[in-house]
GUNUKOL-413848 format. One record per residue (C-alpha): residue in three letters; x, y, z; residue number from 1. Coordinates in nm, 3 decimals, m for minus. Layout:
REM residues N
{res Ala	px X	py Y	pz Z	n NUM}
...
END
This chain:
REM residues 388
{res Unk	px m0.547	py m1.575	pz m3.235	n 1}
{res Unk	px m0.868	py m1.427	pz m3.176	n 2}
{res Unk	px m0.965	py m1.266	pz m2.843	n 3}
{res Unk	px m1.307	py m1.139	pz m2.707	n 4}
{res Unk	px m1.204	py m0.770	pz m2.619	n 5}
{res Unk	px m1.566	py m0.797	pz m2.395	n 6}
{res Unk	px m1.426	py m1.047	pz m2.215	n 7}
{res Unk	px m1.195	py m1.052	pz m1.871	n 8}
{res Unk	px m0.854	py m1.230	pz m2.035	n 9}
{res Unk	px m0.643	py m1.419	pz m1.828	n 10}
{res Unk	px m0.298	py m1.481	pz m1.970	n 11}
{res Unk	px m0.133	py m1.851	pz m1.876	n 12}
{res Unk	px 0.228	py m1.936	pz m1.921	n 13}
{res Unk	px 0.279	py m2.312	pz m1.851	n 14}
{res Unk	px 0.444	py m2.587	pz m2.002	n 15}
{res Unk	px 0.210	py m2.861	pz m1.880	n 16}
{res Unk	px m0.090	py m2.953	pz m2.138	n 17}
{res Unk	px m0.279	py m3.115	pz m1.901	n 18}
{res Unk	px m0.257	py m2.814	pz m1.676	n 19}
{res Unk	px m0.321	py m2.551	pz m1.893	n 20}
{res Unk	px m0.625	py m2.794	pz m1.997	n 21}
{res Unk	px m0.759	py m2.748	pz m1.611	n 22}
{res Unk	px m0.736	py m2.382	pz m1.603	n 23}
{res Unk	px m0.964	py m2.312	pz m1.899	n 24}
{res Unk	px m1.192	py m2.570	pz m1.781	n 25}
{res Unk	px m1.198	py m2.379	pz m1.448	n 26}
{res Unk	px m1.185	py m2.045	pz m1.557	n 27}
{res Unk	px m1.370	py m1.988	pz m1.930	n 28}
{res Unk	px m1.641	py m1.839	pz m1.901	n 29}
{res Unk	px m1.918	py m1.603	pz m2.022	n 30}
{res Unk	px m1.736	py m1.312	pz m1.827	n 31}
{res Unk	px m1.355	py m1.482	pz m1.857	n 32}
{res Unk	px m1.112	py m1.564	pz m2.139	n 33}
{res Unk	px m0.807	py m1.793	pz m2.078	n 34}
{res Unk	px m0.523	py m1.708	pz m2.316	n 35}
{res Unk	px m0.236	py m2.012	pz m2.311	n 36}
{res Unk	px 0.144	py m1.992	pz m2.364	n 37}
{res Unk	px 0.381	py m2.304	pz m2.333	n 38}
{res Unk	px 0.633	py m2.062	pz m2.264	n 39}
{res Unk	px 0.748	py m1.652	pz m2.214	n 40}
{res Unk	px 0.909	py m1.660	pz m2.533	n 41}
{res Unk	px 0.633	py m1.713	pz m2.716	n 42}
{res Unk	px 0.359	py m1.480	pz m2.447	n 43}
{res Unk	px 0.645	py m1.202	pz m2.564	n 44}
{res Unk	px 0.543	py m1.133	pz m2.867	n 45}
{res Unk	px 0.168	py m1.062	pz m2.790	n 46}
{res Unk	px 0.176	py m0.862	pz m2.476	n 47}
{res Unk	px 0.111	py m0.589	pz m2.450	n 48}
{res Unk	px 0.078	py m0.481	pz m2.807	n 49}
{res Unk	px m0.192	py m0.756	pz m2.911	n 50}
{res Unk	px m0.323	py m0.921	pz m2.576	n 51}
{res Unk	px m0.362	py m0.677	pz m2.272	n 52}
{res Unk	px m0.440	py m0.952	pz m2.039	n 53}
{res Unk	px m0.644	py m0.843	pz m1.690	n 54}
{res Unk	px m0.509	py m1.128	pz m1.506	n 55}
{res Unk	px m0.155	py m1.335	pz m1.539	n 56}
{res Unk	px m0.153	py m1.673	pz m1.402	n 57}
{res Unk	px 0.265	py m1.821	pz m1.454	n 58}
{res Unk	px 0.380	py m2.170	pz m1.340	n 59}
{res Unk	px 0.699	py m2.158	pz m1.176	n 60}
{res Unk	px 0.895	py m2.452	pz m1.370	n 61}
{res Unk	px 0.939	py m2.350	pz m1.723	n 62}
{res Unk	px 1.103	py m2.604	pz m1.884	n 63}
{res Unk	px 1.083	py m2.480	pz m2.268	n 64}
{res Unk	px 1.178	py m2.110	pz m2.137	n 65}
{res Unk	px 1.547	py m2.268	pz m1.937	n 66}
{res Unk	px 1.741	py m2.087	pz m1.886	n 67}
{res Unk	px 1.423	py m1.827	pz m1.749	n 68}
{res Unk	px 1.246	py m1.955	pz m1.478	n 69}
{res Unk	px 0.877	py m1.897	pz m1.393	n 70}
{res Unk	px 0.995	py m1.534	pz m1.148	n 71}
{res Unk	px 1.212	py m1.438	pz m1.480	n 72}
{res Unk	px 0.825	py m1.367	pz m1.626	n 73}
{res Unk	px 0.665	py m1.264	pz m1.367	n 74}
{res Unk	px 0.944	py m1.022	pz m1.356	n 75}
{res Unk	px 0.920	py m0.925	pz m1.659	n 76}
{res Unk	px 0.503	py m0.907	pz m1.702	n 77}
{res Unk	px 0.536	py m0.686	pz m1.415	n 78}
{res Unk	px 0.768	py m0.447	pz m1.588	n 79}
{res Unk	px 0.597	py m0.464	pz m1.907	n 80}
{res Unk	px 0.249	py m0.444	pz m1.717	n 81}
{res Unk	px 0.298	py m0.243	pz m1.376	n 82}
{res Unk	px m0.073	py m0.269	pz m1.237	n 83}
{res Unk	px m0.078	py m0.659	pz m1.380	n 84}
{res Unk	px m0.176	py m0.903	pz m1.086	n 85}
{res Unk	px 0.014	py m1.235	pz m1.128	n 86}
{res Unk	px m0.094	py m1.530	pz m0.992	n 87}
{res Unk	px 0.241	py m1.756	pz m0.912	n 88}
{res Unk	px 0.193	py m2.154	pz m0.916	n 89}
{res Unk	px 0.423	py m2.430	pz m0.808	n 90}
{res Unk	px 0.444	py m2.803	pz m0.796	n 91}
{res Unk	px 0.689	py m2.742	pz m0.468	n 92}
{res Unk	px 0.607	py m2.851	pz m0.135	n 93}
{res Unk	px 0.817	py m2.680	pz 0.031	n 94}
{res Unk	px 0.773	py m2.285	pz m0.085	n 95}
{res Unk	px 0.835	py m2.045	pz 0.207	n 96}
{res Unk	px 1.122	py m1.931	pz 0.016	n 97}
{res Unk	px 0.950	py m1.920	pz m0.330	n 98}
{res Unk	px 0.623	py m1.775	pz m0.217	n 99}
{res Unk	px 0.869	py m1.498	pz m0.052	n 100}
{res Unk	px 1.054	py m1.454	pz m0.395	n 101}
{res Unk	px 0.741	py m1.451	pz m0.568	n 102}
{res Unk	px 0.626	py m1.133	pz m0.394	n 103}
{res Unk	px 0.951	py m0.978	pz m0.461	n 104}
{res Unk	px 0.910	py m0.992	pz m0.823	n 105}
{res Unk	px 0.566	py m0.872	pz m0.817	n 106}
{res Unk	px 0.348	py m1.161	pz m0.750	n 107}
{res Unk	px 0.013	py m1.116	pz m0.585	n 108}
{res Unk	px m0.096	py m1.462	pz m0.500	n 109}
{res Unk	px 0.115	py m1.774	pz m0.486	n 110}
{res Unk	px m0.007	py m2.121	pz m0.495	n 111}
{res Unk	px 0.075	py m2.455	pz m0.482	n 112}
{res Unk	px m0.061	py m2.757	pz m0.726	n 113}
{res Unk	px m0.242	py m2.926	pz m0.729	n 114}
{res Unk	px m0.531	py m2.681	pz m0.666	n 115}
{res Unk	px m0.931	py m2.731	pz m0.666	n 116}
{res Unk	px m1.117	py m2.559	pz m0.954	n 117}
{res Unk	px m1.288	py m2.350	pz m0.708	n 118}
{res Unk	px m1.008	py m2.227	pz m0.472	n 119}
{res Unk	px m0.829	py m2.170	pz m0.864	n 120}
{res Unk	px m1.099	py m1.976	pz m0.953	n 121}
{res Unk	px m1.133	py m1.769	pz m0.590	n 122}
{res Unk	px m0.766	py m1.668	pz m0.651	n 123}
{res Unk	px m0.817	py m1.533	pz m1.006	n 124}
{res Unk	px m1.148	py m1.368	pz m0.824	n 125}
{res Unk	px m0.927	py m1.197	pz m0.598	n 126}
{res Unk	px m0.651	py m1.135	pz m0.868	n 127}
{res Unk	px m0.876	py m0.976	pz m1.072	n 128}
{res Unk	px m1.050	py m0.739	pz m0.786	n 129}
{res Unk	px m0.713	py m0.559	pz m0.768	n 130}
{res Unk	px m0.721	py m0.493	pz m1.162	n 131}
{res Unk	px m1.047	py m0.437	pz m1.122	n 132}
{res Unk	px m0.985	py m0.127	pz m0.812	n 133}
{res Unk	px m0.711	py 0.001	pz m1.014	n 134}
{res Unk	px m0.932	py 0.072	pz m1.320	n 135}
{res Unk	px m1.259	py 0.173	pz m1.165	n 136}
{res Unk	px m0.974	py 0.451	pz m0.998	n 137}
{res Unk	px m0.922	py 0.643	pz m1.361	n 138}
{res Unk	px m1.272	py 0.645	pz m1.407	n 139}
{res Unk	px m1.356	py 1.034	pz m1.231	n 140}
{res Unk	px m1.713	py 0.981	pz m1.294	n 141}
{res Unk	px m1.746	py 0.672	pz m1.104	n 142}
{res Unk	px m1.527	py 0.769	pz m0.850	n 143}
{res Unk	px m1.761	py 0.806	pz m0.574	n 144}
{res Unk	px m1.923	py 0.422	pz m0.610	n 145}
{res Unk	px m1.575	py 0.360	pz m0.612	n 146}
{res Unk	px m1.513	py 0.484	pz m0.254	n 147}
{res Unk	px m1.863	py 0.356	pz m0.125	n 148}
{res Unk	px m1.736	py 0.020	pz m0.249	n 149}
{res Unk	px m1.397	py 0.015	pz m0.099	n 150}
{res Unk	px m1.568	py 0.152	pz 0.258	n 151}
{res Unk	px m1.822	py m0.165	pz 0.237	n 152}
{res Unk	px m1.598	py m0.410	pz 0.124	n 153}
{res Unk	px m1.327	py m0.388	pz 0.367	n 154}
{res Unk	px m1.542	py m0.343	pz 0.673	n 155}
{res Unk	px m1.868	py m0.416	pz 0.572	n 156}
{res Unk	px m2.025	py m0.242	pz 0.890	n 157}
{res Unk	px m1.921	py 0.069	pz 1.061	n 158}
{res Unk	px m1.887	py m0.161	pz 1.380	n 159}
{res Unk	px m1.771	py m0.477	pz 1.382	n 160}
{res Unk	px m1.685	py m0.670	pz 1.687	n 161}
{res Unk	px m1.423	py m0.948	pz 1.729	n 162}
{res Unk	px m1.449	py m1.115	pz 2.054	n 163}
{res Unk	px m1.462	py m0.845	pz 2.327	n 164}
{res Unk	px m1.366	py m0.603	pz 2.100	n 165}
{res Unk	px m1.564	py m0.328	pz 1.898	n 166}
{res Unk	px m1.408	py m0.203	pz 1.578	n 167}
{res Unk	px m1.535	py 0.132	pz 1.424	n 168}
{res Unk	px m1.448	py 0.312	pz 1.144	n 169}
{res Unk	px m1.528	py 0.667	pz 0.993	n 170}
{res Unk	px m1.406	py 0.832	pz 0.631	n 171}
{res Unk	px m1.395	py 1.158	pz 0.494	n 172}
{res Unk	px m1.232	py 1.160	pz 0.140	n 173}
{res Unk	px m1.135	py 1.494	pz 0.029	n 174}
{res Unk	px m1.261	py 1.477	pz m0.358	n 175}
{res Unk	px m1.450	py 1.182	pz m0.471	n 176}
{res Unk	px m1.110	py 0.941	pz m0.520	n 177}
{res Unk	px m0.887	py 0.970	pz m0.222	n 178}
{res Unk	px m0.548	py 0.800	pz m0.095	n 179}
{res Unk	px m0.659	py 0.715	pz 0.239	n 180}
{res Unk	px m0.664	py 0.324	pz 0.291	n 181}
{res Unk	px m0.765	py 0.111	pz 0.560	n 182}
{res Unk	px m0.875	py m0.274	pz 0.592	n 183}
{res Unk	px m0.927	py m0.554	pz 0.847	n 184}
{res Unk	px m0.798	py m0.877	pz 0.737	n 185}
{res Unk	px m0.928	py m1.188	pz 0.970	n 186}
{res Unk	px m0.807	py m1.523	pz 1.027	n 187}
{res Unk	px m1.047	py m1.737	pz 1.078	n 188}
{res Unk	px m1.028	py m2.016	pz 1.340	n 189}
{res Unk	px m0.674	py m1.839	pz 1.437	n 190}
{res Unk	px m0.775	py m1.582	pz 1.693	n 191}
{res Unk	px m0.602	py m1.300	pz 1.553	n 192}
{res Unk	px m0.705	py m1.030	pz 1.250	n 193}
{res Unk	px m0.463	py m0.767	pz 1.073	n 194}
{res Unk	px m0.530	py m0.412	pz 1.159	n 195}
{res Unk	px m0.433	py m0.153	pz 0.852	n 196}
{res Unk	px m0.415	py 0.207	pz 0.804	n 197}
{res Unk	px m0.263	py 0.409	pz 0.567	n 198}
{res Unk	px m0.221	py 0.711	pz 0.339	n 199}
{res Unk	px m0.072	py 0.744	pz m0.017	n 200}
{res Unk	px 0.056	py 1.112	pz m0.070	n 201}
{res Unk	px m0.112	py 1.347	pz m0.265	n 202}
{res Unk	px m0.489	py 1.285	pz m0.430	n 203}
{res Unk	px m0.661	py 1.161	pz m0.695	n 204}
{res Unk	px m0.618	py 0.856	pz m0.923	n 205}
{res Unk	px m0.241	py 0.835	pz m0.836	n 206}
{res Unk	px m0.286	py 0.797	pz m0.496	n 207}
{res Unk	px m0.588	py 0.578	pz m0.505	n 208}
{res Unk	px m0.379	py 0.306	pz m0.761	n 209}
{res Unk	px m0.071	py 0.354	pz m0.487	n 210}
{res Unk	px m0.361	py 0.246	pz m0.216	n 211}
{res Unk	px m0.489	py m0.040	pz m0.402	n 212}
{res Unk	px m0.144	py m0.181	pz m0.490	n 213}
{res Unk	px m0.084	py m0.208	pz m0.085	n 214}
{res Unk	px m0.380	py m0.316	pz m0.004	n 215}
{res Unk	px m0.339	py m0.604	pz m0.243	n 216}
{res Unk	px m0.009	py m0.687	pz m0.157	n 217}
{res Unk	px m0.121	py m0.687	pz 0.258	n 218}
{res Unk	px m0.354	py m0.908	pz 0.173	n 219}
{res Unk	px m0.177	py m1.162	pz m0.048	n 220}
{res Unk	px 0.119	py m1.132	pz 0.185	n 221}
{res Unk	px m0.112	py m1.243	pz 0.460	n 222}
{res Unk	px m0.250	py m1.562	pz 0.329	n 223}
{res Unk	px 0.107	py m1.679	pz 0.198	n 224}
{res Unk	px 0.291	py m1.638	pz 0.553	n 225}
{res Unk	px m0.006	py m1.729	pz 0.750	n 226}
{res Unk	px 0.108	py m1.867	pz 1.098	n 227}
{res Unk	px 0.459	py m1.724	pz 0.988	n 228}
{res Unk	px 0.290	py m1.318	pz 0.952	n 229}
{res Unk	px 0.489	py m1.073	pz 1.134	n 230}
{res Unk	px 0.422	py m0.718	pz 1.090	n 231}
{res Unk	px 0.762	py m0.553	pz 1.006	n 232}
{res Unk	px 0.862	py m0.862	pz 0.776	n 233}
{res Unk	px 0.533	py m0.824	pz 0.586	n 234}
{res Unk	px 0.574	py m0.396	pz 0.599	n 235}
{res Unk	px 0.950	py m0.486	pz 0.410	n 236}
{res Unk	px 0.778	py m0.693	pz 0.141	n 237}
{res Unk	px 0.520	py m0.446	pz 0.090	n 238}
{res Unk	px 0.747	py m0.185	pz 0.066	n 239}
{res Unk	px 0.957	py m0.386	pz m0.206	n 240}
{res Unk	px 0.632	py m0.472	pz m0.429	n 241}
{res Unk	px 0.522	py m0.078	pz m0.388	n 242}
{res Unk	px 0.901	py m0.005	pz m0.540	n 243}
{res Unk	px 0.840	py m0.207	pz m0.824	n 244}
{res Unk	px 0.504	py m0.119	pz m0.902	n 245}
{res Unk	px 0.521	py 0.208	pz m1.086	n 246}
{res Unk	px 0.226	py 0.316	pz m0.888	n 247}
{res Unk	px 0.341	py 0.633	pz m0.742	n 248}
{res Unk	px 0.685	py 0.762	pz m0.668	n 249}
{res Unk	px 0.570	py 0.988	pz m0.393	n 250}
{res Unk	px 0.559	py 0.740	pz m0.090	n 251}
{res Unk	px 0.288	py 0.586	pz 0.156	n 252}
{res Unk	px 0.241	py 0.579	pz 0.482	n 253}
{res Unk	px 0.169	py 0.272	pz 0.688	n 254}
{res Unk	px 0.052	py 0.105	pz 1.031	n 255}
{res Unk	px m0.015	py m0.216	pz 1.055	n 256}
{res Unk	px m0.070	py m0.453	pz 1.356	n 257}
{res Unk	px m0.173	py m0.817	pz 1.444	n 258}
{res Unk	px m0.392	py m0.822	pz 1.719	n 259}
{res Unk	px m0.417	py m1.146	pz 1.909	n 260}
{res Unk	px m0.835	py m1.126	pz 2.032	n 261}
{res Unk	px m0.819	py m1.289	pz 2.380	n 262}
{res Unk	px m0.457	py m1.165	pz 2.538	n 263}
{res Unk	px m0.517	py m0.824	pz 2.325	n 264}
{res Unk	px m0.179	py m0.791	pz 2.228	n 265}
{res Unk	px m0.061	py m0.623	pz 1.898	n 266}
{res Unk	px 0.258	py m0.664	pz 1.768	n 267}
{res Unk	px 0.344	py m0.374	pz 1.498	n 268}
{res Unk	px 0.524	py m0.198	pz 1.241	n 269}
{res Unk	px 0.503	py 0.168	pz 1.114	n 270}
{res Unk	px 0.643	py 0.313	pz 0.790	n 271}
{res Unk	px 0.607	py 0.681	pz 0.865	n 272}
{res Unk	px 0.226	py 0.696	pz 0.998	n 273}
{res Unk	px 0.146	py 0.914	pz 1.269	n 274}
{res Unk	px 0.150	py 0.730	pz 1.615	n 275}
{res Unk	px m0.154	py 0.556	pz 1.659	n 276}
{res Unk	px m0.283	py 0.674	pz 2.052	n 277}
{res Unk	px m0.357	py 0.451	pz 2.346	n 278}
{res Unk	px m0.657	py 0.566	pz 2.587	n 279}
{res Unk	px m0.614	py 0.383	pz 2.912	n 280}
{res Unk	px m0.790	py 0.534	pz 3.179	n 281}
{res Unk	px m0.629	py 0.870	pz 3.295	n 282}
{res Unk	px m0.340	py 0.813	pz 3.079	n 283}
{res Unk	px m0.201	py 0.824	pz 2.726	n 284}
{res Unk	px 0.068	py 0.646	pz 2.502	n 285}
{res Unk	px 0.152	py 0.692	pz 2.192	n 286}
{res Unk	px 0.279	py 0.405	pz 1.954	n 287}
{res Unk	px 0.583	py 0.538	pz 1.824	n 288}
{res Unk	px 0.809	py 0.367	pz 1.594	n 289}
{res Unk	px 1.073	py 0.483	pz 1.303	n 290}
{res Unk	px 1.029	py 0.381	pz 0.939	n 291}
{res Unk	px 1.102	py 0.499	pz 0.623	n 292}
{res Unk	px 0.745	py 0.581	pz 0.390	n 293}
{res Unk	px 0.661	py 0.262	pz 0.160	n 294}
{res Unk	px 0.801	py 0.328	pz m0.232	n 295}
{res Unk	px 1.078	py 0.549	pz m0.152	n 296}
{res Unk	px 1.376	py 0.290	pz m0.089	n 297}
{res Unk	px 1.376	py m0.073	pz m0.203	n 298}
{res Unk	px 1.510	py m0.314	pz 0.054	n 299}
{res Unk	px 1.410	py m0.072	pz 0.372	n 300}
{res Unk	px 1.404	py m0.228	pz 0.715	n 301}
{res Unk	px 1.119	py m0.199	pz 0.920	n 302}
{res Unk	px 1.101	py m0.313	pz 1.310	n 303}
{res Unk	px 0.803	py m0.438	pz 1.545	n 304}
{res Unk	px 0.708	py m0.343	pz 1.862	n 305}
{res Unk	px 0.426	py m0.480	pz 2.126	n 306}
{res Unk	px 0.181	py m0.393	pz 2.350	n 307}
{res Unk	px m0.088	py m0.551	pz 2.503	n 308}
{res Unk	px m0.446	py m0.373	pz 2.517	n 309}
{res Unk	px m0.639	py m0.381	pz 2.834	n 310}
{res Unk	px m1.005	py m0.392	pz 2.979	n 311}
{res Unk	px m1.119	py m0.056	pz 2.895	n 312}
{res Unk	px m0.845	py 0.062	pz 2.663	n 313}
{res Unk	px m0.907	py 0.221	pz 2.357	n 314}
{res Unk	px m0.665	py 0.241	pz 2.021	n 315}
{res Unk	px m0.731	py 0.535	pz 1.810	n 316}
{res Unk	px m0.574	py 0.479	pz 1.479	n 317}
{res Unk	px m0.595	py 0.818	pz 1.221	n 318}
{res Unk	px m0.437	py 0.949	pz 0.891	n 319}
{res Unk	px m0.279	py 1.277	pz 0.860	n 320}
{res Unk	px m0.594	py 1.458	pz 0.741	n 321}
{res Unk	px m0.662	py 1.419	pz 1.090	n 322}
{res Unk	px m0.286	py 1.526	pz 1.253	n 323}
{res Unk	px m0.257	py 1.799	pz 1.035	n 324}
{res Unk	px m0.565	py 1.983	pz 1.085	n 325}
{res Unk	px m0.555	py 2.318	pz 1.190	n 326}
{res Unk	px m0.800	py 2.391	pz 1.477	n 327}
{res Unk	px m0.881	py 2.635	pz 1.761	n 328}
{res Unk	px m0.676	py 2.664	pz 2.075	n 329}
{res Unk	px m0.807	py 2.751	pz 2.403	n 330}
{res Unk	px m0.713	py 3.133	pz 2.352	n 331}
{res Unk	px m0.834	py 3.148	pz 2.023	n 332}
{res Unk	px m0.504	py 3.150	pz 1.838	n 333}
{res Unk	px m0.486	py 2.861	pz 1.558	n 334}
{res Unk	px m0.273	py 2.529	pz 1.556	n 335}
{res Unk	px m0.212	py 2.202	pz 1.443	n 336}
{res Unk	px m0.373	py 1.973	pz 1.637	n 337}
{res Unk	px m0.182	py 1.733	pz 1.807	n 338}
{res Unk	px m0.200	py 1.369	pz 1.925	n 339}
{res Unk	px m0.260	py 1.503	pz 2.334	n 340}
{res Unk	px m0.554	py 1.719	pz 2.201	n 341}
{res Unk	px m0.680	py 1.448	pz 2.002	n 342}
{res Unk	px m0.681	py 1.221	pz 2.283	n 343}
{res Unk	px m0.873	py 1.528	pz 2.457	n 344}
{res Unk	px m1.142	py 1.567	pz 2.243	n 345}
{res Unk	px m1.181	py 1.182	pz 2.175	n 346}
{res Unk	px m1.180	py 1.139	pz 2.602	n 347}
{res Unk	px m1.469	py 1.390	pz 2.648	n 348}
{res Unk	px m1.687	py 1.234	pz 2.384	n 349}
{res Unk	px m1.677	py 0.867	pz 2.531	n 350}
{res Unk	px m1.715	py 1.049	pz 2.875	n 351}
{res Unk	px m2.040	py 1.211	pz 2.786	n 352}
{res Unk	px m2.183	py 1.024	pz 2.505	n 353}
{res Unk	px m2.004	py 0.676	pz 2.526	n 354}
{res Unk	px m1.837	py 0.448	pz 2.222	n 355}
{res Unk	px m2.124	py 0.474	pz 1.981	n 356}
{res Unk	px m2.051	py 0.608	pz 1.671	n 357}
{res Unk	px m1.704	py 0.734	pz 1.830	n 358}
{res Unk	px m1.545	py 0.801	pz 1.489	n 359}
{res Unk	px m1.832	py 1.017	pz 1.302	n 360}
{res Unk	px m1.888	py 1.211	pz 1.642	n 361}
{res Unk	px m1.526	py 1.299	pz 1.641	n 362}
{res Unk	px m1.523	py 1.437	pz 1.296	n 363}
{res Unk	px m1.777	py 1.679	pz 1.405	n 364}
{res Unk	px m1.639	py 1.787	pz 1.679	n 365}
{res Unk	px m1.317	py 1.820	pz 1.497	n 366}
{res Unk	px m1.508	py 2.030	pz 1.195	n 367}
{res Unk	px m1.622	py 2.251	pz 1.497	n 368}
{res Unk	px m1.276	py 2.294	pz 1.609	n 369}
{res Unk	px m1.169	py 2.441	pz 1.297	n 370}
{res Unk	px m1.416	py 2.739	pz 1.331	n 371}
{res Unk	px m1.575	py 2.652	pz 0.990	n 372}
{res Unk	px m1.303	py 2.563	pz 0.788	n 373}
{res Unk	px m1.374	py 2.182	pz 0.787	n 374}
{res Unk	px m1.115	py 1.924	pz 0.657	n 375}
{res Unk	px m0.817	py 1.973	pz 0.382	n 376}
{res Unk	px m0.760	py 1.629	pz 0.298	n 377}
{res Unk	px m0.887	py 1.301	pz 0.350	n 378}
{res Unk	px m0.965	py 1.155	pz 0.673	n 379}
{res Unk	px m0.993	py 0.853	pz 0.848	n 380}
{res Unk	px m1.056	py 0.738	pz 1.203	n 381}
{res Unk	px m1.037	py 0.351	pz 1.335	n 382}
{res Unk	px m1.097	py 0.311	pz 1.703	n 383}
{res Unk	px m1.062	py m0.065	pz 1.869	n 384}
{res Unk	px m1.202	py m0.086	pz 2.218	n 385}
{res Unk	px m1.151	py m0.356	pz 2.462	n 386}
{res Unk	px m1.453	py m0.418	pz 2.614	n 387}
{res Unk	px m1.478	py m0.470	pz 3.037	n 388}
END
């Protein structure tokens, strides 16, 4: 068999000749290879050693591979190939259940046939991204168009706004690769987006890979439940793909909401992140909720909570290079900051100099805070206002 190392390989497992047919009409390219097996057994013998596929795309019904079925491979690619994104496809209508145990094994996207060439090729496109994240992340010397990507591509603007509500951002990585993660997932037509933050522990290439493996399994969990999406089911899915991964065995942090954009309601989940801080008038809440770091227990539990944003509220959303921080008090004595300072600080800034640029004006005035000692790990800042 001979492969064109220059080229992207996708590796296909499927029984059907007509089907595998399709995909490399759909998918060879210039750029892209398709590689075909008719079943595991035979896809065995050749990866990893010989083919070191980017991209796995595995159908489901295996007949010539009984008494395996199609999450058998992807179960085993995934062991073989930690950081391999599979793309799962079925013939089966109904596929809650299989999309679910798809994800479980390790699957990034699941579909079901038939498919269009062109949503086929947008999943590989997104398949591929994650491979794509995770290698551009070992790569030290390219580490800082790395982060400049990642920034742009998951918010695209430093304020975006979504109905009557103005999403910022702001982030400060430490060294050039950095663990923080964040992203903004909308549905559109639906009313409602995902709201992300988190931070894989420790820095460097480890804790970027841990990010990207989240951030691709948010994501694909998100299309597959769709209507169905609820923030502490998705967090325990997550959690179970980040187990299996290999990607770090140190743990993530995690907040994620829904946010509905006209009754301004989130409904969330937390896996260890530091409580996320309401700004209602006068007052202050914090977002509290128990759960265990993502990585660190397969099968964990998560829970949801609500609560509805108001006309003038603002959700501050931060990552423990933020929490941790070590500033000035008001004698002159040092210590941690904590979420009723940080609500301080962030209070007298919109009071003097409004919500414009809210998250890069609070990083200086946090730098000044620390009497010239600036940051010790990475930092990020998301603030959500409900406009009047």
């Amino acid at each position: 068999m001979s492969i064109d190392r220059q080229k992207e390989i996708v590796l296909v497992i499927d029984d059907e000749p007509d089907w595998l047919e399709s995909i490399k009409a759909a998918l060879d390219s210039d750029e892209r290879e398709c590689v075909c097996f008719h079943s595991w057994k035979d896809a065995a013998k050749k990866v990893p050693s010989e083919i070191k596929p980017h991209v796995a795309i595995v159908d489901l019904h295996l007949s010539l591979d009984t008494p395996s079925s199609g999450i058998h491979v992807i179960k085993q690619l995934t062991d073989r190939m930690p950081e391999l994104p599979v793309v799962a496809f079925t013939g089966d209508r109904d596929s809650a259940d299989k999309a679910e145990e798809c994800i479980n094994a390790g699957a990034v996207q699941f579909v079901t046939k038939p498919v269009e060439s062109a949503e086929l090729v947008a999943r590989v496109n997104q398949a591929a991204w994650i491979m794509r994240k995770q290698i551009m992340a070992r790569s030290v010397e390219r580490a800082e168009e790395q982060e400049a990507a990642l920034a742009e591509e998951m918010f695209l603007r430093r304020n975006t706004f979504v109905g009557k509500m103005d999403l910022a951002y702001g982030y400060r990585p430490l060294r050039a690769v950095g663990g923080d993660y964040f992203d903004f997932i909308t549905f559109p037509g639906e009313g409602r987006f995902i709201l992300a933050i988190g931070d894989a522990i420790g820095h460097g290439v480890s804790a970027a890979l841990h990010r990207n493996v989240v951030g691709g399994a948010i994501r694909a969990i998100a299309e597959i439940t769709r209507e169905k999406l609820s923030p502490d089911r998705t967090m325990e899915l997550v959690n179970n793909v980040v187990s299996r991964s290999g990607a770090s065995r140190a743990g993530m942090t995690l907040f994620l909401a829904v946010v509905d954009v006209q009754s301004g309601k989130l409904t969330y989940s937390s896996a260890g992140h530091p409580a996320p801080i309401i700004l209602r008038a006068r007052h202050t809440h914090l977002l509290e909720l128990k759960g265990s770091e993502l990585g660190l227990v397969e099968g964990a539990l998560y829970s949801s909570a609500e609560w509805t944003l108001e006309p003038g509220d603002l959700l501050l959303l931060y990552t423990d290079g933020i929490s941790e921080l070590v500033v000035a008090s008001d004698d002159g004595h040092d210590e941690m900051l904590e979420p009723d300072r940080l609500a301080e600080e962030t209070r007298r800034i919109v009071n003097s100099l409004g919500f414009k640029d809210l998250p890069q004006r609070l990083f200086s005035r946090l730098e000044e805070l620390t009497g010239g000692k600036g940051f010790h790990d990475d930092c990020t800042v998301i603030t959500l206002h409900m406009q009047n």
